[in-house]
N, C-alpha and C positions, 0 to 999 in steps of 0.2 A: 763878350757876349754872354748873357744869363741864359743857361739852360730851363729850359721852360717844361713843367710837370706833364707827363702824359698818361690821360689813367686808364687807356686802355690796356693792357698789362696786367696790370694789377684789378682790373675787370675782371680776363678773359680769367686769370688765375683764382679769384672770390668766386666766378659761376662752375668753375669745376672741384671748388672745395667743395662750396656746397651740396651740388649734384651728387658728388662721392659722401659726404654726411647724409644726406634724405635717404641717399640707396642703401646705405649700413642701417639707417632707422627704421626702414621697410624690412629690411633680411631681421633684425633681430626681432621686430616684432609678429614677422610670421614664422620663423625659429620658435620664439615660446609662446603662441597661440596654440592653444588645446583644443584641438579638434574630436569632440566624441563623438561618434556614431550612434546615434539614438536604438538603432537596433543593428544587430552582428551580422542575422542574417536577412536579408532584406532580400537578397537575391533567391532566395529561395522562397521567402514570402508573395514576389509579385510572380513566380511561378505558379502559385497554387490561386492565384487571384480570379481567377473562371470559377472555379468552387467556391470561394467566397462569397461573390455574385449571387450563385446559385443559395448559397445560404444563407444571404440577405431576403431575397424571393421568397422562398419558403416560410420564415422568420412572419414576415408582413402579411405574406398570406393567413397564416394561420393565426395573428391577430396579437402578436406580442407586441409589446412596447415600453419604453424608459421614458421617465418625468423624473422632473427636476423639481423640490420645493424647497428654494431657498431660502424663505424666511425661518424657515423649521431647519435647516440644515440637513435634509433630508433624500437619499435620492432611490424611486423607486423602480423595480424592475419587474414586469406583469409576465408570467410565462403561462399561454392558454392550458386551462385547465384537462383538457383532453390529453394531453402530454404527460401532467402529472399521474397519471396512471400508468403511464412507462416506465422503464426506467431512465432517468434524468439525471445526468451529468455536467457539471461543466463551471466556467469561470469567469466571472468580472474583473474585467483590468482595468485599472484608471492609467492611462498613459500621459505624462506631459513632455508635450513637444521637443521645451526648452529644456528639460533639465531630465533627465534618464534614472538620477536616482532617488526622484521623487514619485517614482510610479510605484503602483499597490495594485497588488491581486487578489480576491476573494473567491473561494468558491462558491458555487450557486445552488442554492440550497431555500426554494422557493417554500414557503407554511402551505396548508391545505387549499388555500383562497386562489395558488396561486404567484402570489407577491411576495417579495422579498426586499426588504428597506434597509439602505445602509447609509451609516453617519457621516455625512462630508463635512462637517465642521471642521475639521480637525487639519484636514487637506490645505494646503499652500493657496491662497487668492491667485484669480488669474485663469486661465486658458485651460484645461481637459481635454480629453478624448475619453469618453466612456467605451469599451469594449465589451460584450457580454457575449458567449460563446459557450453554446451547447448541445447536445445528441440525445435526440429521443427516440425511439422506435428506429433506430439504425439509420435514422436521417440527423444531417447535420446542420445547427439553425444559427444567425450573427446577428446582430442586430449594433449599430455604433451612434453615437451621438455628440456632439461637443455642445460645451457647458462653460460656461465661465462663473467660478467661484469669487 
């Protein structure tokens, strides 16, 4: 009598290589996946996020605003002029989402008009977060916008 092949066996034994290869492919690939946190402290930032609120309000009220003029490479930021007789503090952060060590900060440093224009040529294509943040008369003002370069 000829012994006749059974390939259940050798089945049951190819779906638990397998299974044990796919799950070693999983572990090492989330082993060396770099996880960066885009900001450190974040938890302290959506503490303070009531105040920010408030100084977005303020910000709109009193008549400030960001444009974008990208054929010029250009992006501007308008702080009402009544402010500028304050004294005027403060800083524009270009934040990107995706990548943490592509973000830039300037200080804010509006001319007499007002307005203050800075270069984004230079900046990476793609996605933004404009930030601009500053205190005039002991009030604190935010104003944020996203952009795609």
């Amino acid at each position: 009598m000829k012994a006749s092949f059974n390939p259940w066996p050798a089945g049951i034994i190819a779906f638990f290589v397998l299974l044990l290869c796919g799950m070693a492919t999983v572990v090492a690939i989330a082993v060396t996946h770099r996880e960066s946190m885009v900001n450190d402290n974040y938890y302290e930032q959506e503490l303070k996020f009531q105040n920010q609120i408030d100084s977005v309000a303020r910000a709109q009220k009193a008549g400030a605003r960001l444009q974008l003029n990208a054929p010029a490479g250009r992006f501007l930021v308008v702080v009402p002029a009544p402010q500028l007789a304050e004294k005027l503090s403060g800083s524009i952060e270009f934040y990107r989402p995706s990548a943490a060590e592509l973000d830039r900060e300037y200080p804010l440093a509006p001319g007499a008009d007002g307005t203050q224009s800075l270069d984004v040529s230079q900046l990476a294509a793609g996605p933004w977060q404009v930030r601009v943040k500053w205190s005039a008369g002991g009030q604190d003002y935010f104003l944020e916008q996203k952009i795609t370069l």
